[in-house]
Structures are given as C-alpha cells and as structure tokens.
C-alpha positions in Angstrom: 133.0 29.7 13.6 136.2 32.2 14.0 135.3 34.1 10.8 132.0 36.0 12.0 133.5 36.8 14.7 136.7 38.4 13.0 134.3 39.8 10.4 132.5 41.9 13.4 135.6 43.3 14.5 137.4 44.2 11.3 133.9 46.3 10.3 134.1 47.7 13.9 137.5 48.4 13.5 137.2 50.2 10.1 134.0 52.1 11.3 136.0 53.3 14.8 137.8 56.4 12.7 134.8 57.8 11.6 133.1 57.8 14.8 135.7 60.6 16.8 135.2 63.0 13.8 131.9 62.6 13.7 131.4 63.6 17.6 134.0 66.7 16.7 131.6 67.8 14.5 128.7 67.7 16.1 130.4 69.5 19.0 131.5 72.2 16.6 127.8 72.9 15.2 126.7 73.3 18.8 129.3 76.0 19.2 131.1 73.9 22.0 134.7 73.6 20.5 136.3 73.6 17.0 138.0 70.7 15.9 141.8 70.6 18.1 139.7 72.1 21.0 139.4 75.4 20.1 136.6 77.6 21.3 135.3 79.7 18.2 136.6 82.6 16.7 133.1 84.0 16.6 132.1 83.6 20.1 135.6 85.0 21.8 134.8 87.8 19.3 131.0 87.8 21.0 132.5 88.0 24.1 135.1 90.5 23.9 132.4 92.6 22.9 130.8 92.7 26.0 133.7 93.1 28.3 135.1 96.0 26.2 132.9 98.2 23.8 134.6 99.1 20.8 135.4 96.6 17.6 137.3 93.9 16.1 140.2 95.5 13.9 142.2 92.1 13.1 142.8 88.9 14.4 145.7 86.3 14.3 146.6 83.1 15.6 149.6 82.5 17.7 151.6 81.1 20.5 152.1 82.0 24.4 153.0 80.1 27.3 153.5 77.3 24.9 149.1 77.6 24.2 147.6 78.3 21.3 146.1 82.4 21.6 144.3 84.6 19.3 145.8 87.7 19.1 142.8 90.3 18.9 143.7 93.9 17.7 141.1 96.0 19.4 139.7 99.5 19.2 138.3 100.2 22.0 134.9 103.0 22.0 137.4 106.1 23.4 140.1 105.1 20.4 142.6 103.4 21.8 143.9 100.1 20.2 144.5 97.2 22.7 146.3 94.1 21.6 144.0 91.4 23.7 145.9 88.0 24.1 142.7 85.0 24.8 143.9 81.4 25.4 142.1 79.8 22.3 141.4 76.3 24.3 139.4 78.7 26.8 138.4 81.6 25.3 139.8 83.6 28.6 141.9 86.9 28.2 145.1 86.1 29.1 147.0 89.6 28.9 146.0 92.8 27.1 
C-alpha cells in the first residue's frame, strides 16, 4: 500500500527541478526578467533611448552598491559621451 504512494512522490520530487526553469523561461520570452532576475539588455537599451537621444556605444556588466549594473557608454545627440550606470534587477538609472 506504501509503495504507490512513495512512487507519487519520488516522480513529484524528480519532476519539481524542471518546473522553476520552466516558469524562468517563460518569464524571459515575455520580456519580464532574464534568468537571475535581470531585466533585459534590450529593453534598458529601449529605454535609455527615450530618456536620452543619442546611441549605444558599448555595454558592460558590473558591480555597484554591491547590485549587479550595466555599465552603458553613451553618445548622447550633441556628442558628448555619458557613462549611464542602471541597476540590472530594475532597469533604473542609478548614476550617470
């Protein structure tokens, strides 16, 4: 009578792993978060865009305030280059 019952969980309990990937990834092709919730390069780009006409020169990921960043090198439309620090969890500039 015991063994049905430990069968169950042991496929539950092999099938649990795939599940959390599974939501990443589905959260990810929605454009929500990469996986280790990060907001897309591509959409920070998108938005820096908006708040600051110019273009993307380079990109880099790093660390401040102990937070993952992307480090944007930006030229802005009058020619001046603007290193724009955005919190990678948030996608919010965070110093410039």
């Amino acid at each position: 009578m015991k063994r049905p019952a430990l069968l169950v969980a042991l496929l539950l309990a092999a099938a649990a792993p795939t599940l959390a990937p599974a939501a990443a990834l589905a959260a990810q092709e929605r454009g929500d978060v990469q996986a280790g919730g990060q907001v897309p390069l591509s959409r920070v780009l998108k938005e820096l865009a908006q708040r600051y006409p110019g273009k993307q020169l380079n990109t880099t990921m790093g660390q401040a305030g102990g937070r993952a960043v992307y480090l944007v090198q930006w030229q802005l439309s009058n020619g001046r280059i603007v290193v724009l620090t955005v919190d990678a969890q948030t996608g919010q500039v965070i110093g410039q």
